[in-house]
C-alpha positions, -999 to +999 in steps of 0.1 A: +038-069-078+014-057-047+033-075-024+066-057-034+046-022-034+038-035+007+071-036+011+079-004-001+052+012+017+063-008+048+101+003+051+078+044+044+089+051+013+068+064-018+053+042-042+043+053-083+023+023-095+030+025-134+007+011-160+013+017-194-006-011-212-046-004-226-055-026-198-072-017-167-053-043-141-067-046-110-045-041-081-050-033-042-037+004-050-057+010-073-082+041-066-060+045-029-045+076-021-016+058-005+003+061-040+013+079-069-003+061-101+005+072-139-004+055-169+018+070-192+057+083-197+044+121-192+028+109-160+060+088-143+078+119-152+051+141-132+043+118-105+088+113-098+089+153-093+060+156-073+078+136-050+100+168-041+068+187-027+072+183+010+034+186+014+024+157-012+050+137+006+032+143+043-005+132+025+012+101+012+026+092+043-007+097+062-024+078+030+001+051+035-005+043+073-040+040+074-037+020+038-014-003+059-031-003+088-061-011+068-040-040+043-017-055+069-033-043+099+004-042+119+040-051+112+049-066+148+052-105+136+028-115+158+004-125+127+005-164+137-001-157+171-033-138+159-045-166+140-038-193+166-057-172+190-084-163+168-087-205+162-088-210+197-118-188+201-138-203+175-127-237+186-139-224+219-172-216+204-183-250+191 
């Protein structure tokens, strides 16, 4: 599921999103460059090796910031106290 690819993103770790069925899904990875993708058993296989080139490995990790930065926007549990801040100035603004 996306939210268990977030995680493994999060703790900086690679991601392959697999999709073997006919069907297009759409997902929040889709067309990113924060992950490997492969849509058949030639490509998992492909896309499981490349993981040993050091260089694909720094692009994903770049990729995978700015993709997180861009999803989640920051890992520092303070989401609620965004929200209740962003409330207050709305509230304000009434």
């Amino acid at each position: 599921t996306s939210s268990a690819g977030l995680g493994v993103l999060a703790l900086g770790k690679p991601l392959v999103v697999v999709n073997l069925s006919e069907q297009r899904s759409r997902n929040i990875y889709a067309g990113g460059k924060a992950v490997l993708s492969a849509s058949s058993s030639k490509e998992v296989k492909d896309a499981v090796n490349s993981l040993e080139d050091k260089k694909i490995l720094k692009d994903l990790e770049g990729n995978t910031k700015e993709f997180l930065k861009e999803t989640i926007y920051s890992l520092d549990g303070k989401a609620s106290l965004r929200v209740v801040d962003l409330i207050k100035n709305l509230i304000r603004k009434v």
